[in-house]
C-alpha positions in Angstrom: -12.8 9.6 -64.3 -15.4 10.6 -62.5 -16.3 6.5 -61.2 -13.2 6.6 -60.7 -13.3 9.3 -57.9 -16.4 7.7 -56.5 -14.5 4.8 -55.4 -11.9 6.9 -54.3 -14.6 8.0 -51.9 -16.1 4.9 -50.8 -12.7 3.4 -50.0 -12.1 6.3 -47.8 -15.6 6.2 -45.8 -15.2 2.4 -45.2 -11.3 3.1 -43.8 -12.5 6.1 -41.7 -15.5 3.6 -40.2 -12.8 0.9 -39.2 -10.7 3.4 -38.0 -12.8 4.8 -35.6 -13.9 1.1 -34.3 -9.9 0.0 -33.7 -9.4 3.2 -32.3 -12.3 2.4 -29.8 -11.0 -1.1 -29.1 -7.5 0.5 -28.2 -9.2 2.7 -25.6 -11.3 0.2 -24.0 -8.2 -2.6 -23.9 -5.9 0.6 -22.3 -8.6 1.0 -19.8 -8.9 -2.8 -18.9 -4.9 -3.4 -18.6 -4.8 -0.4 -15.3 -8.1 -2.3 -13.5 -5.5 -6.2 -14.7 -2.2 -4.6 -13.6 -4.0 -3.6 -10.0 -5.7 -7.2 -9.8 -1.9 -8.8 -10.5 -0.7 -6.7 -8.0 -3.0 -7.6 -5.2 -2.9 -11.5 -5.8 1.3 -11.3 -5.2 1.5 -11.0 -1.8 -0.9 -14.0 -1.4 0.8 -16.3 -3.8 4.7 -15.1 -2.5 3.3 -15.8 1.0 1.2 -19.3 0.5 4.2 -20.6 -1.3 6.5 -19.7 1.8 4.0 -21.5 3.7 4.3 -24.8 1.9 8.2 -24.7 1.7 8.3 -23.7 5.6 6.3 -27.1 5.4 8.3 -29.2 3.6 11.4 -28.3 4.4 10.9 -28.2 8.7 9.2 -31.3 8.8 11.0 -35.2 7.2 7.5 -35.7 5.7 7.6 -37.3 2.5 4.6 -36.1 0.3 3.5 -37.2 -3.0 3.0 -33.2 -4.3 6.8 -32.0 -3.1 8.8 -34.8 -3.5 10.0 -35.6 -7.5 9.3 -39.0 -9.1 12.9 -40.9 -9.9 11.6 -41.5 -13.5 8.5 -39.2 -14.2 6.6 -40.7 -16.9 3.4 -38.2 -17.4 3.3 -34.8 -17.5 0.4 -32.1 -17.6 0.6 -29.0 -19.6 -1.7 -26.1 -18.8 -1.6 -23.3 -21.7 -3.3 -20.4 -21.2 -4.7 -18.3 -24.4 -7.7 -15.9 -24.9 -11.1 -16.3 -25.8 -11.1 -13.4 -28.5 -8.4 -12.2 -31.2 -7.7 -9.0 -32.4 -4.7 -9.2 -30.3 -1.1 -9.6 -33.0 0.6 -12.4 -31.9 -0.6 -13.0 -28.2 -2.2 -16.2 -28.2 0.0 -17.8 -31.2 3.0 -16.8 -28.8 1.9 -18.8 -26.1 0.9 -21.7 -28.2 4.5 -21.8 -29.3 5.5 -21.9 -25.8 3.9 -24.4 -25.3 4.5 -26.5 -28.4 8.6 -26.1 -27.4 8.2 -27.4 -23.9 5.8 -30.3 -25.1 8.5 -31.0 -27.4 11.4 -30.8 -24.7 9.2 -33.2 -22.0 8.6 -35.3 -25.1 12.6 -35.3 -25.7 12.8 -36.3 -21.8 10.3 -39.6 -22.5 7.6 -37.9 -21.0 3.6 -38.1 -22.4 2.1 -35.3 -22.0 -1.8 -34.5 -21.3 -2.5 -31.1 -22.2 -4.9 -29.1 -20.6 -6.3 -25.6 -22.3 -7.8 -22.3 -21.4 -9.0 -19.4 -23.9 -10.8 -20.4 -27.3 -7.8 -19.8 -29.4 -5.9 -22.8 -28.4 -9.0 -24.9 -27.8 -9.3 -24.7 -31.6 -5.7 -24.5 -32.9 -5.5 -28.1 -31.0 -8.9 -29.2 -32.5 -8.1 -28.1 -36.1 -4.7 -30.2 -35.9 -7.2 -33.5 -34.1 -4.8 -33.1 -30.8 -6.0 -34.8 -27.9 -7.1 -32.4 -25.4 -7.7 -33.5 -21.7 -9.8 -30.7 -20.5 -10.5 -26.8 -21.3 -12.1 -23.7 -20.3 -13.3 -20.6 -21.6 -15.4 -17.6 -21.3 -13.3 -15.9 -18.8 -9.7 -15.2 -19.6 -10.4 -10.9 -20.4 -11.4 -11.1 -16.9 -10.7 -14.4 -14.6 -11.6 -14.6 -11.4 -10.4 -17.1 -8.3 -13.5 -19.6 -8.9 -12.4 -20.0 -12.7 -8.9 -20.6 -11.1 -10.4 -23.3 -8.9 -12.5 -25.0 -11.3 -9.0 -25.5 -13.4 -7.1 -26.6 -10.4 -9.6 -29.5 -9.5 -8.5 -31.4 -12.4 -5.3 -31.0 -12.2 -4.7 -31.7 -8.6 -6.7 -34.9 -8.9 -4.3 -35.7 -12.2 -1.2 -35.4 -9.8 -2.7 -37.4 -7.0 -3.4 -40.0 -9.5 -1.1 -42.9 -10.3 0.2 -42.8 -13.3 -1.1 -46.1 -14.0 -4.4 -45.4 -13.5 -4.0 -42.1 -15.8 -2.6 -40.0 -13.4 0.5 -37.7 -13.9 4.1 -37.1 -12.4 4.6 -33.6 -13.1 2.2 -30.1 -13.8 3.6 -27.5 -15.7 2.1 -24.2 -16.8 2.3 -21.8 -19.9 1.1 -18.2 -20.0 2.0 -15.3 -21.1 4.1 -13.0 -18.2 3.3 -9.3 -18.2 6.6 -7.2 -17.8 5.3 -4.0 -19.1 2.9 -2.2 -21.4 4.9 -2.9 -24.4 6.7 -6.4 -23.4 4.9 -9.4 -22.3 6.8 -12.5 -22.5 5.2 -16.2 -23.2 6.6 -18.2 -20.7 6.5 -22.2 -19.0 7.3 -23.2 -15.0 7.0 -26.2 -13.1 3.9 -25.5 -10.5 4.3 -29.2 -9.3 6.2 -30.9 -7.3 7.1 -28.0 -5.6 10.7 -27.0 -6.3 12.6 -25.9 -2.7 15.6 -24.5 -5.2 13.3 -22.2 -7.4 11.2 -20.5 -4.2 14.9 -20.1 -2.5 16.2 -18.4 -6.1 12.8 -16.1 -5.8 13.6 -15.0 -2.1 17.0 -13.9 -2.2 16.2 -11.9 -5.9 13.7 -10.3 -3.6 15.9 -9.8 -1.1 14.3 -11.5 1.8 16.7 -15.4 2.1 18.5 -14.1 5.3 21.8 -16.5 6.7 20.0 -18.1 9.6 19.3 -21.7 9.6 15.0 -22.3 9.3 13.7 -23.4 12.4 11.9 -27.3 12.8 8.0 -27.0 13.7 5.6 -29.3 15.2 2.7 -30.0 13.1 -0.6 -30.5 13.7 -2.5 -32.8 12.9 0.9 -33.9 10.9 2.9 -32.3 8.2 1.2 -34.3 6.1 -2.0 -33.1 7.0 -1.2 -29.7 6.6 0.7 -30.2 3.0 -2.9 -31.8 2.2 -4.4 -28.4 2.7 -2.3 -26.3 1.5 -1.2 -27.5 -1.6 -4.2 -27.6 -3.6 -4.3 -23.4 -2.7 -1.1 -22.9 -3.7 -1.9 -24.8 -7.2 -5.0 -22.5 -6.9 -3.0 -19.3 -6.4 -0.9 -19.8 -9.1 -3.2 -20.4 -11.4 -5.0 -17.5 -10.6 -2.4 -15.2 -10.8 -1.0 -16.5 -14.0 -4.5 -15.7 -15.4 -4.4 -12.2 -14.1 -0.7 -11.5 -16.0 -2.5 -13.5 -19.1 -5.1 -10.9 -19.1 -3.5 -8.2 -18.5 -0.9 -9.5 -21.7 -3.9 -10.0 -23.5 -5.7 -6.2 -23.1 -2.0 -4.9 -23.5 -1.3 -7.1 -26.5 -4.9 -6.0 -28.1 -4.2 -2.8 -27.4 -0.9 -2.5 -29.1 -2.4 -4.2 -32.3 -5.4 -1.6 -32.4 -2.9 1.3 -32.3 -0.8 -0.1 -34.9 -4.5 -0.6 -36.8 -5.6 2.1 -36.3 -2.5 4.2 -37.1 -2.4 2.0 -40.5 -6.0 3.1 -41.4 -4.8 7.1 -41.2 -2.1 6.4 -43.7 -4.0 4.8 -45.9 -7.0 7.7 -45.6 -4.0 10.0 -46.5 -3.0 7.8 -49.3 -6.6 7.5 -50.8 -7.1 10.9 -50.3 -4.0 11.8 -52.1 -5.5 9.5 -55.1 -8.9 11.1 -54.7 -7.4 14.4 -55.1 -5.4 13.5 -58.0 -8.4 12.1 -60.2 -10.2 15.4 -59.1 -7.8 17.4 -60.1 -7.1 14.9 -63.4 -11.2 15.0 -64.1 -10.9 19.1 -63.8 -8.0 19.5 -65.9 -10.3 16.9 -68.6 -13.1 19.4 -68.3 -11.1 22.6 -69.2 -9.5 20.7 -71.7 -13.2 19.5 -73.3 -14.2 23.0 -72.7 -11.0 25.0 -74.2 -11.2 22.4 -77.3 -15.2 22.7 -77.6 -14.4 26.9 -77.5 -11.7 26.4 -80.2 -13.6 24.0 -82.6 -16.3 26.9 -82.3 -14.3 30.2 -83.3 -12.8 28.2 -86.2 -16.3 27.4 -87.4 -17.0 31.0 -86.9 -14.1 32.2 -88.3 -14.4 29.6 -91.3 -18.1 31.2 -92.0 -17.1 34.5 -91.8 -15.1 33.9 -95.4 
């Protein structure tokens, strides 16, 4: 009984240890998601602005550019998943690999091949495990990105869509990340980031209330429209990107944290639960020894008593 007790013990030492590290990592994750949900904030107004920028572009100007204008029979596509470097997160990462897997499968349905391009360790080896072609990846970064990690993915990219298809280029660039919505909802989603949809940036301004009635006035361009579409589209691509990684790690710290919580309330049931056991063998190896001690003071008076006649 009494082994039995020490194990009891150990159990509960080694739960109390782990406890005490997930309840750390939930702290350090809550504190990360405030400085991530700041850093999404302040990247909006940029991205909302740069893309009204290239529509005010292409739609007041009859300039026909290879990065707005859709292919009549796209026949390439480039899929850009965002996951995280580390785990410990429930299902963050495997959500947006699943994300990613369905809208592979829908451009596939569409008779589309698609290059996929990865950032975050998880899906760099969830693709290698299952021998999956992988056109380029990043990591190191995606707990705390910043706009030169979105740049060095957008280079790629950019050059992918500027490329004939024929000579390996693609036709469309699509993205999957994970959307932050709140501390306790954060949605895996997919968009089109290229070529520039005029409908989807004209749905986005009158849900933020800012499409007005009036008809857009034409501009003059110079050097040309073109020119000027040349410019600013790779730092749109770049913007988006960026702040895509900002609501992926912001998901991420609010993911971790949310798993740690659920850890590290898991480890104080089961310390109750052991303890509960512990005190039961305890209380089972007392009872034993007043037993052992009544029986040993019984076996004695009848021996006394037995000598006695």
């Amino acid at each position: 009984m009494g082994a039995q007790l020490r194990v009891y013990k150990r159990r509960i030492q080694a739960v109390t240890a782990t406890k005490k590290i997930t309840k750390a990592m939930e702290m350090i994750a809550a504190s990360r998601i405030v400085k991530a949900q700041r850093k999404v904030a302040a990247s909006m107004p940029y991205a909302t602005e740069l893309t009204r920028a290239v529509t005010a572009v292409a739609t007041g100007s009859n300039t026909k550019h290879s990065l707005t204008t859709e292919v009549e029979s796209p026949t390439r596509a480039a899929v850009l998943l965002l996951t995280s470097d580390r785990g410990l997160a429930g299902g963050y990462s495997s959500n947006a690999i699943k994300a990613a897997e369905r809208l592979r499968e829908r451009l596939s349905a569409e008779g589309k091949e698609v290059d996929t391009y990865i950032v975050g360790r998880k899906g760099v080896a969830y693709y290698g495990f299952r021998e999956r072609k992988v056109s380029e990846s990043w990591t190191g970064f995606t707990d705390s990105p910043e706009y030169s990690d979105a740049k060095k993915i957008a280079a790629p990219l950019i050059e992918s869509i500027q490329k004939d298809t024929a000579e390996g280029g693609v036709d469309e660039l699509h993205i999957v990340f994970t959307e932050f919505v709140s501390m306790m909802t954060q949605n895996a989603v997919d968009g089109r980031m290229l070529p520039l949809s005029l409908d989807e940036v004209a749905e986005a301004d009158s849900a933020e209330g800012t499409q007005k009635s009036v008809v857009r006035p034409l501009f003059d361009f110079e050097p040309s429209a073109e020119d000027v579409l040349d410019a600013l589209l790779p730092r749109y691509v770049e913007s988006r990107i960026y702040n895509a990684l900002l609501q992926a790690a912001a998901s991420e710290h609010a993911a971790r944290r949310r798993a740690m919580k659920s850890a590290t309330d898991n480890a104080g049931d089961l310390i109750k639960s052991l303890s509960r056991l512990a005190n039961a063998a305890r209380q089972a190896e007392i009872t034993q020894e007043i037993s052992e001690i009544v029986g040993g003071a019984g076996a004695l008076a009848d021996a006394s008593a037995g000598s006695d006649k």
